[in-house]
C-alpha positions in Angstrom: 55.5 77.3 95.1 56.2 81.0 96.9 52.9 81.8 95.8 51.2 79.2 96.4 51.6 78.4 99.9 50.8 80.9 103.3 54.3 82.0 104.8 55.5 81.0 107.0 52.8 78.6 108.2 52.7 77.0 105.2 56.3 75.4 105.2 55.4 73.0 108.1 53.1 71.2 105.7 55.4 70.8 102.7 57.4 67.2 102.0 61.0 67.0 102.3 61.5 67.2 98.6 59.1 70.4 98.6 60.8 72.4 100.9 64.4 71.9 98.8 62.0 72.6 95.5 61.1 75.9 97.8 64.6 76.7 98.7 65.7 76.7 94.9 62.7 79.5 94.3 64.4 81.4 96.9 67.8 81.1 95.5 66.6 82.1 92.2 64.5 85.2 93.7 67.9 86.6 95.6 70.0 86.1 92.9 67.7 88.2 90.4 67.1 90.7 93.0 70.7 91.5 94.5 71.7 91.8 90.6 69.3 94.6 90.3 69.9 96.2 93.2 73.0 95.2 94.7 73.5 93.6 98.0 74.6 90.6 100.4 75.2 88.0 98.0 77.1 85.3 99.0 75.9 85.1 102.7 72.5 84.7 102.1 73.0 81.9 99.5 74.7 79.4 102.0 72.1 79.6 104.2 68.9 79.2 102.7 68.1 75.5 103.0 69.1 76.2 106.8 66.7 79.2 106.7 63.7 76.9 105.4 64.6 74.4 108.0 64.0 76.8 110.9 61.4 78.2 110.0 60.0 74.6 109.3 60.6 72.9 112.8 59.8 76.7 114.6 56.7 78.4 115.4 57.9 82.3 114.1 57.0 84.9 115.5 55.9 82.7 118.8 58.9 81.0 118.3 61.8 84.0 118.6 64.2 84.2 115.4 67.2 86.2 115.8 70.1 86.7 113.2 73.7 88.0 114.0 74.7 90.8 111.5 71.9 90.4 109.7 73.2 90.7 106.3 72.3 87.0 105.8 68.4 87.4 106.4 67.1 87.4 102.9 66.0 84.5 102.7 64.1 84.7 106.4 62.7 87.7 104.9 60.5 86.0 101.9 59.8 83.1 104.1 58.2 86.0 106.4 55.4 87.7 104.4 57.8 89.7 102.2 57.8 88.3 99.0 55.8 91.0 97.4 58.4 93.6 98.5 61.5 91.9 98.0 62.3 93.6 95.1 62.4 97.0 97.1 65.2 95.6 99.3 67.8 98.0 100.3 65.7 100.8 98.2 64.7 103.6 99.2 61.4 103.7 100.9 61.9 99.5 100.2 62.7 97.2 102.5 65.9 97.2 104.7 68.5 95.1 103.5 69.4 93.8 107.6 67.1 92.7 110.1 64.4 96.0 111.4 61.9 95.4 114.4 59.6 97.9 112.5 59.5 95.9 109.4 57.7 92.7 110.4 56.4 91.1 113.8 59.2 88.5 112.5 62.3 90.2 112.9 62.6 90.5 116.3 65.8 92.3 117.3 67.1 94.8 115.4 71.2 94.2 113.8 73.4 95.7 111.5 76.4 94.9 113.6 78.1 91.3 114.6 78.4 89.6 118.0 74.9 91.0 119.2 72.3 87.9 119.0 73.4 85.7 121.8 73.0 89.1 124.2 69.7 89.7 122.8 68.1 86.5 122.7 69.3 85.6 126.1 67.9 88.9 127.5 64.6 87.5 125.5 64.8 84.1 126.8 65.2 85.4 130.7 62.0 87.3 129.9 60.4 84.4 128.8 61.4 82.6 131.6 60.5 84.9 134.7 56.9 86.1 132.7 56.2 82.0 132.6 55.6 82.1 129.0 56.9 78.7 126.4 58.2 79.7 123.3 61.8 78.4 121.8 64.4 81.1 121.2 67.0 80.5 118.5 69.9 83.2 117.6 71.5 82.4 114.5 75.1 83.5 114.2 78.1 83.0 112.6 82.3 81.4 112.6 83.8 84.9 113.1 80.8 86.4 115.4 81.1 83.5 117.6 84.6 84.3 118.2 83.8 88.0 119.6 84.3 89.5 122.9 80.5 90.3 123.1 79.4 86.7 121.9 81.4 85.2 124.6 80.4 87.2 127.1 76.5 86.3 126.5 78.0 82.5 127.1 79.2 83.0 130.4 76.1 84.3 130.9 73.7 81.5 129.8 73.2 79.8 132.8 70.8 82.3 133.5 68.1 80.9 131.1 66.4 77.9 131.6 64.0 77.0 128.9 64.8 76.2 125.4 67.6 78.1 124.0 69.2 76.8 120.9 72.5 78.9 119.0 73.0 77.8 115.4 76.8 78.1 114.5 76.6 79.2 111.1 80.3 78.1 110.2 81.1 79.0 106.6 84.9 79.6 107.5 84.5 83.4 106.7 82.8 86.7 107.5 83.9 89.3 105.4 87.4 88.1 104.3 88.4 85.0 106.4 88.1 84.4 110.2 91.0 84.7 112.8 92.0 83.7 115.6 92.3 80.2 117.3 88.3 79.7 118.1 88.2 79.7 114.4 90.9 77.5 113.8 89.3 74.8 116.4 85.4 75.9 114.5 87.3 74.3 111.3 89.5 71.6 112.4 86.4 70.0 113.8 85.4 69.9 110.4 87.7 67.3 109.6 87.3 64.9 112.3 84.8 62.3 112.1 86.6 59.7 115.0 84.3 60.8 117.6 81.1 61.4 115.7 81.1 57.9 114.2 82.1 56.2 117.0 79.2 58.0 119.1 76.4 57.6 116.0 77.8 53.5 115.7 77.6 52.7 119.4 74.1 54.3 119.5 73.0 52.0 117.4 73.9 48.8 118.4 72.7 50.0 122.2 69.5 51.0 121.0 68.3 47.4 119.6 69.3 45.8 122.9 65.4 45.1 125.2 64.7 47.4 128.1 68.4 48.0 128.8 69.0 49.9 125.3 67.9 53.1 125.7 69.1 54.0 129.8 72.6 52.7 128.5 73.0 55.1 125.5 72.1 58.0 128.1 74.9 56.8 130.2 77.2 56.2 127.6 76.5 59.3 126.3 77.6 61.1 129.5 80.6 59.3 129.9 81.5 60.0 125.8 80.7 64.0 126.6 83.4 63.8 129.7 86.2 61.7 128.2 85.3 63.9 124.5 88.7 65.2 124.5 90.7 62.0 124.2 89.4 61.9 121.0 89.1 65.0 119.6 91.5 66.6 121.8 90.4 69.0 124.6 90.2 72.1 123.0 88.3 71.8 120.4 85.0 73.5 120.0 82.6 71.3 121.2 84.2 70.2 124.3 84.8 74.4 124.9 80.6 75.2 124.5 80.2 71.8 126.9 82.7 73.4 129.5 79.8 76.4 129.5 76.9 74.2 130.2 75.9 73.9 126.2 74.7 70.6 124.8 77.0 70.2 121.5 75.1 69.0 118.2 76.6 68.6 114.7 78.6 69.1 112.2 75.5 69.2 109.9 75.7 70.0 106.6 74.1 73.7 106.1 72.0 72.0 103.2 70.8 69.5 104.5 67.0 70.0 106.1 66.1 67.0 107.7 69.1 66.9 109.7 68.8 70.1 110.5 64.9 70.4 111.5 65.7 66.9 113.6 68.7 69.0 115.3 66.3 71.6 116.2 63.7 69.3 117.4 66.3 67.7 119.7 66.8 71.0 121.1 63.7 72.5 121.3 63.2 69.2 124.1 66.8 69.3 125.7 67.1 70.8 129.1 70.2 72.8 129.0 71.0 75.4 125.8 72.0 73.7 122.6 74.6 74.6 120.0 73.8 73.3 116.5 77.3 73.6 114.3 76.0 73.5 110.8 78.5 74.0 108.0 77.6 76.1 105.4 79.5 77.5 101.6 79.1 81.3 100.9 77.6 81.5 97.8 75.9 77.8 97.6 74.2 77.3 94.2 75.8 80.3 92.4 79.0 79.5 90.3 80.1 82.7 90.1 79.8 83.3 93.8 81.1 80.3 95.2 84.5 80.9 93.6 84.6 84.4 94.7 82.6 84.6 98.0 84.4 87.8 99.1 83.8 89.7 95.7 80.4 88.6 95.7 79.8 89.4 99.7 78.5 93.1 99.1 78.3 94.4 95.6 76.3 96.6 93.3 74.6 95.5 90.3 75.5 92.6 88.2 74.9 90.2 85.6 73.1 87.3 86.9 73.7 84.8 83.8 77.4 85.8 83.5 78.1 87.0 87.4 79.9 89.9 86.1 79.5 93.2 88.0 78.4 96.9 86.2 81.0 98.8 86.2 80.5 102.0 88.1 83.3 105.0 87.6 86.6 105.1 86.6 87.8 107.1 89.4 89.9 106.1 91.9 87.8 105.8 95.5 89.1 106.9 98.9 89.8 103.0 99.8 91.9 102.7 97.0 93.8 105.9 97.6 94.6 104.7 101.0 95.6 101.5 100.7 98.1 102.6 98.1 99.4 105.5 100.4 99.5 103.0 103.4 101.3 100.8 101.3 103.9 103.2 100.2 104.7 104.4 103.3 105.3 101.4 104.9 107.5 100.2 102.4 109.8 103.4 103.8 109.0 102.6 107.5 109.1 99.4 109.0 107.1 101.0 112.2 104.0 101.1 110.8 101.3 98.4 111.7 98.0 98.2 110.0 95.0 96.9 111.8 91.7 95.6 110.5 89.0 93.8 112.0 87.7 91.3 109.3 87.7 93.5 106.8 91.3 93.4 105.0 89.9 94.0 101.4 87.3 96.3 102.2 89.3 98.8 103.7 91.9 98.7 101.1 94.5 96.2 103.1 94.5 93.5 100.7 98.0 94.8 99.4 99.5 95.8 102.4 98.5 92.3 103.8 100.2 90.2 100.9 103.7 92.2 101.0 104.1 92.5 104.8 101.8 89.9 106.5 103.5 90.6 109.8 102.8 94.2 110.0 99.3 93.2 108.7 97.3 92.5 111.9 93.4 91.2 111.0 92.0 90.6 115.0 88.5 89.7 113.7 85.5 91.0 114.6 87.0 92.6 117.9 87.2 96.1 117.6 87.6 96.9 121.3 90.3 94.2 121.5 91.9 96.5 118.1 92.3 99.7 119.8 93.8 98.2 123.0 96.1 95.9 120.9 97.5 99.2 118.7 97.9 101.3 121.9 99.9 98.6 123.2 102.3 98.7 120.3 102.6 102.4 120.3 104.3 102.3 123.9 106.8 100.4 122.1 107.3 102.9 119.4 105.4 101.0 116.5 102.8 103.3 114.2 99.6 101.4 114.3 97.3 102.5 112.0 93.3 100.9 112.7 91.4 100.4 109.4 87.9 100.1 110.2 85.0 101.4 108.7 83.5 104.3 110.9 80.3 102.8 112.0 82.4 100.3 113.5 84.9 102.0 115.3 82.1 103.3 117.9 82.3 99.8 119.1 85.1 100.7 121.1 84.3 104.4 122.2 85.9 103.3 125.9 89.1 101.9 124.4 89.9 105.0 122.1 89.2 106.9 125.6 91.1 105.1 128.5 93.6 102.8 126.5 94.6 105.4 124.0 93.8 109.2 124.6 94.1 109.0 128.3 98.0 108.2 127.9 98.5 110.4 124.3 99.6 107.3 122.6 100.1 108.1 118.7 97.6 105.9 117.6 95.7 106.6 113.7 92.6 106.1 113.4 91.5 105.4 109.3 88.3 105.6 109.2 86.4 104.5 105.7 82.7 104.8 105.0 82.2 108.0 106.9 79.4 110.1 106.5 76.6 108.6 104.5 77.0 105.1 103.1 73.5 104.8 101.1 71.6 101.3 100.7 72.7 99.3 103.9 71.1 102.1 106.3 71.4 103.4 109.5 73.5 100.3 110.9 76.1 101.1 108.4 76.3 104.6 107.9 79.3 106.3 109.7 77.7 109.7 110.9 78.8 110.4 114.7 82.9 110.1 114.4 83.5 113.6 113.5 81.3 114.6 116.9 82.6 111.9 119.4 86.2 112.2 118.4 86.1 115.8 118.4 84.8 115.5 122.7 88.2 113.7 123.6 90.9 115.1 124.9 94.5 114.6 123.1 92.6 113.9 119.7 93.5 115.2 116.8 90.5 115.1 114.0 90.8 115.3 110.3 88.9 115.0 107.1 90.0 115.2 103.5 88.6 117.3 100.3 90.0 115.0 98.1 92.4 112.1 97.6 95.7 114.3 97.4 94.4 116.0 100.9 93.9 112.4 102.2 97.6 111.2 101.3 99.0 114.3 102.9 96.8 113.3 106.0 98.6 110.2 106.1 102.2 111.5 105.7 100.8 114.0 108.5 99.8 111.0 110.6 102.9 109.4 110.9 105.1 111.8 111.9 102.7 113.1 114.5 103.7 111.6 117.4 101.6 113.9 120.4 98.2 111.5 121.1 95.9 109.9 118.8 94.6 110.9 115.2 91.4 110.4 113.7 91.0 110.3 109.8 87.8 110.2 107.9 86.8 109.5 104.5 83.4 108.8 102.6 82.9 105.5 100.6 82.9 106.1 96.8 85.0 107.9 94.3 87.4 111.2 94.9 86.3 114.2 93.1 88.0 115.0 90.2 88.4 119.1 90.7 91.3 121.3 89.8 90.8 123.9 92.6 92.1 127.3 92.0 94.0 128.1 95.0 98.0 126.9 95.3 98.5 123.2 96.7 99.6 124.1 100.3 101.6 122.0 103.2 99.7 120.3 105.8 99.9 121.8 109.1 98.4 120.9 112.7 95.5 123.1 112.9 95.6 124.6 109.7 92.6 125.0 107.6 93.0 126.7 103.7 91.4 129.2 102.1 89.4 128.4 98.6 87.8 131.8 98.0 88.1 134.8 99.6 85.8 137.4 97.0 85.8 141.1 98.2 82.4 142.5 100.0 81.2 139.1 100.2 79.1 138.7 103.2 78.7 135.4 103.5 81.5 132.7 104.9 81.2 128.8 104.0 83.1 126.7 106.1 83.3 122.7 104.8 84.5 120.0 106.1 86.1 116.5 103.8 83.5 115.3 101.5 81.2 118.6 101.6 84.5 120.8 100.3 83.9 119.6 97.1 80.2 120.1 96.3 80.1 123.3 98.0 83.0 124.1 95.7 81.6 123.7 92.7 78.4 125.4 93.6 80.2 128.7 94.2 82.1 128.2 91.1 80.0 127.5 88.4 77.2 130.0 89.7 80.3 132.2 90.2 78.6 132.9 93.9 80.3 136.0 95.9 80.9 133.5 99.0 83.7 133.2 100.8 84.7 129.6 101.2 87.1 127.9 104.0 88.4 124.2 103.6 88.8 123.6 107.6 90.8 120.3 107.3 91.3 120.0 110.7 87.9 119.7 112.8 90.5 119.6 116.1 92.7 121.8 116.6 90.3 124.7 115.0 92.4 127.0 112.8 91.0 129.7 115.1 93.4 132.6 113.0 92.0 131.5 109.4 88.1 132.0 111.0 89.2 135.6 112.2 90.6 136.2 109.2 88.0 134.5 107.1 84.7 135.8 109.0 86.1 140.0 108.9 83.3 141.6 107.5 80.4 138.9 107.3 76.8 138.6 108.8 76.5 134.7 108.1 78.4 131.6 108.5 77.2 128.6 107.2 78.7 125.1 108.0 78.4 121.8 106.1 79.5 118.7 107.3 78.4 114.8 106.5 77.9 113.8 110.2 75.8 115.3 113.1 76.3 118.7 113.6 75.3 118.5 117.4 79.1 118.1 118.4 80.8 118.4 114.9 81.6 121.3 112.8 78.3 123.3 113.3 79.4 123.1 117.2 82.6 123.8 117.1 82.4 127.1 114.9 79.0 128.1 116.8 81.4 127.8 120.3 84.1 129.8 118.1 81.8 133.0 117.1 80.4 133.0 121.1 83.5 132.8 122.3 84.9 135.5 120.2 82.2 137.7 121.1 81.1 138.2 117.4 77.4 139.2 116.1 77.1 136.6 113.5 74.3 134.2 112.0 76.0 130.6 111.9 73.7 128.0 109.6 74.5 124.4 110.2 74.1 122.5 107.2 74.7 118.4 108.3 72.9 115.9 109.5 70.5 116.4 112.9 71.8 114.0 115.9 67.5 113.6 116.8 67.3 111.5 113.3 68.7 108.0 112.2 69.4 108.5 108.5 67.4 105.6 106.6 68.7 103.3 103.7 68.7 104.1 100.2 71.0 105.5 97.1 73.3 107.9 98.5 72.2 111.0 96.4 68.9 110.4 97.6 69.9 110.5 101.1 72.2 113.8 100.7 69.0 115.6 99.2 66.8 114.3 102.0 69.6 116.3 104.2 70.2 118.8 102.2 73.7 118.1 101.0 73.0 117.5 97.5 74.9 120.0 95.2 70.8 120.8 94.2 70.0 122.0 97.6 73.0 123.6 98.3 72.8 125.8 95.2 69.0 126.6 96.1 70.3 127.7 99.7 73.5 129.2 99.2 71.6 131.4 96.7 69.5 132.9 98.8 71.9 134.3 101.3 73.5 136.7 98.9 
């Protein structure tokens, strides 16, 4: 039937037993694709009846579409003229794997990142309004988004939009590992009561058969039953909470169930004040294998799709693992320490942490601002937050880290995972400013590791650093396995360390975390007379190794997995003018002009010239 019928025109025409026949081609399609390429499993596959529904009762792209996050959108995507590309998704040159303007006329606002929709698509809907145009617009967005600082300020804003505006609650009682927070808790208790839903649907009924009178008394019914709601539900619970903000209530619906859902929509389309459609969704619906495991089967690489079981990629440890373990061991000797996550307790290594000491295990949901703010609070009383959070999503709260926790010198750690390049989920995900926007504020202290022994040491640094904030970054993936030649050595503030220091060589190297270790082996196994420095510490600069290191050279070259503009290609450029010297410094990074696009990550370090390939070819060349 996909290639059969014109999407997404098509859809409007097709029976209700058609468009569940066309949902279960969709399933099938994702599940082949992800286990070839890898990707958002489990997200995509509780939404796709809901997905066919929409685009069944809406007019896209006249009608406006928006998905929160994104990560869910597969399904909207081969519903959307992509079907002959779906296979590329998340490949290189292929299709992105989250919502991209450029893409297709369909995906209207581009998202990589929660909370965003509502703000969007009332910006898009206050256009609409003062240009005169009619068109619907409908943000989809899920339990834990919902529940952000950013999503709720867009609600107590949407009294500034007047025609048709409809929010689809996407409530699958998770995002990455399971919501917080009390919004969540009323999202699912209401779930579970039916008092006021059948006694609303029953009266309805009987009303509606009585002549003439039937139909003006369910409207005034109706307006009593939304004012006395709370006596039986009990005031704050979610509905009543969206009503308090001017938005009509509609649902539970079952995610999967179309016609309920295309009649919800054409309710709303009509209503004259913004509706809220709470549909209930299961991560992973109609894959066994992802259904038990939603969380494993969230993001992943390739897999088997008859047996569900994932390829196996290295043996070696990653950098997420070698954290949490550290964190774990340390806190099991200090009782100070406080890890913080925002939604994300697994995929930052917490999982542990979060089973032994729950208490000292803080997950605030999607609310990274509130993160930052809530460790700098527990600082001033002497506990030793550390915030977990993947780099790209620390930048959410660039004021915080400024005014709540710099500002006052408050010995807050900052752990940041998935620095640097990330590979197949793109420029939303990859963490490439930290190293240059840390290094700008005052009081911070900024690190990176060469390998997983540097990034332990960083930690037992960390916590007994107690002058202003720290900022640790580390690359996703696994931590080289090198026996360096040079004597392990104690960390120290500022200190960088030496790894080869050849006599006559005219050429300095100077790396930063994950780029020690390629440049490393370059110079090693083309036994390159090059000089190489392991700076560790971006901020404080180890000003007395560069004087040292740079006697008697004509070229500096810097690498870094970030934008140089700012980073390490700044910093040592500011060093050589300040110290009056005549030398060449090469910045070998990422440019802060370019977004860095999605696809495998060795791929993406050749593009950028970071690739042990390129780095041989250029290194070579300067001596």
């Amino acid at each position: 039937m996909l290639n059969k019928i014109k999407l997404p025109t098509g859809i409007k025409n097709l029976s209700q037993k058609d468009l569940y026949h066309l949902s279960d081609e969709v399933r099938e399609k994702i599940i082949d694709v992800v286990s070839k390429n890898g990707g958002h499993l489990s997200s995509n596959l509780g939404v796709i009846e809901l997905t066919v529904a929409i685009h069944a009762s809406l007019c896209s792209p006249k009608d406006r579409i928006l998905w929160d996050v994104g990560h869910q959108s597969y399904a909207h995507k081969i519903l959307t003229g992509r079907l002959d590309r779906f296979d590329t998704i998340r490949q290189y040159n292929g299709l992105s794997g989250f919502i991209k303007r450029g893409e297709s006329e369909h995906d209207i606002f581009g998202v990589g990142h929660a909370a965003t929709s509502l703000s969007a698509a009332l910006g898009i809907a206050k256009a609409r309004d003062l240009k005169g145009e009619k068109f619907s617009v409908l943000s989809v967005i899920g339990d834990s988004s919902i529940s952000s600082g950013e999503a709720f300020e867009a609600i107590n804003n949407i009294n500034t939009v007047k025609g048709p505006f409809i929010i689809v609650l996407n409530d699958n009682e998770m995002s990455i590992s399971s919501p917080v927070g009390v919004l969540s808790d009323h999202i699912t208790s209401l779930r579970y009561n039916s008092m006021y839903r059948g006694f609303k649907r029953t009266g309805e009924r009987v009303m509606l058969k009585l002549p003439r009178v039937g139909k003006p008394l369910v409207k005034s019914i109706d307006k009593l039953l939304r004012r006395t709601k709370h006596v039986l539900i009990n005031y704050e619970k979610i509905g009543v909470i969206y009503e308090e903000f001017g938005i009509r209530y509609l649902g539970p619906i079952d995610a999967t169930n179309i016609p309920h859902i295309m009649g919800a929509i054409r309710h709303a389309k009509n209503a004259r004040e913004p509706v809220l459609i709470h549909v209930l969704s299961k991560k992973g619906h109609g894959y066994k294998p992802a259904e038990e495991n939603p969380t494993k089967f969230h993001g992943l690489g390739k897999f088997n799709a008859e047996t569900g079981v994932l390829e196996k990629e290295t043996d070696n440890k990653n950098y997420t693992q070698v954290f949490g373990d550290k964190i774990l061991e340390c806190a099991t000797k200090n009782d100070k320490i406080v890890a913080i996550a925002a939604a994300m307790t697994e995929g930052t290594g917490l999982a542990g942490f979060q089973k032994k000491y729950p208490s000292r295990c803080v997950d605030v949901g999607i609310s990274e601002e509130h993160a930052v703010t809530f460790a700098g609070g527990l600082a001033v009383e002497g506990m030793k937050p550390f915030i977990v959070i993947y780099s790209t999503f620390v930048q959410r709260s660039f004021d915080q880290i400024i005014h709540d926790v710099a500002l006052q010198k408050l010995p807050v750690v900052f752990a940041m995972d998935r620095a640097g390049i990330v590979g197949e989920d793109g420029p939303t995900h990859h963490g490439t400013f930290d190293l240059a926007y840390m290094r700008m504020i005052p009081n911070m202290t900024v690190m990176a590791p060469k390998d997983g022994e540097e990034l332990e040491k960083m930690i037992d640094f960390s916590i007994s650093h107690m002058i202003g904030p720290i900022s640790i970054r580390y690359p996703k993936g696994p931590v080289p396995e090198i026996k360096w030649a040079t004597k392990e050595t104690v960390l120290v503030l500022g200190k960088g360390e030496c790894l080869f220091n050849p006599k006559q060589a005219e050429v300095l190297v100077i790396a930063i975390g994950s780029m020690v270790a390629p440049v490393y082996t370059v110079i090693t196994e083309n036994k390159l007379a090059i000089k190489l420095i392991n700076i560790r510490f971006l901020k404080p600069l180890d000003t007395d190794l560069l004087k040292q290191m740079s006697k008697g050279c004509k070229t500096i070259v810097t690498y870094e997995e970030g934008v140089m503009q700012g980073g390490l290609y700044s910093a040592i450029s500011e060093w050589v003018q300040e110290a009056c010297l005549n030398i060449q410094v090469i910045g070998k990074g990422l440019d802060y002009n370019t977004f860095v696009t999605h696809g495998s990550r060795d791929q993406l370090l050749k593009d950028h010239c970071l690739h042990e390939e390129c780095i041989k070819e250029e290194l070579a060349k300067l001596v």
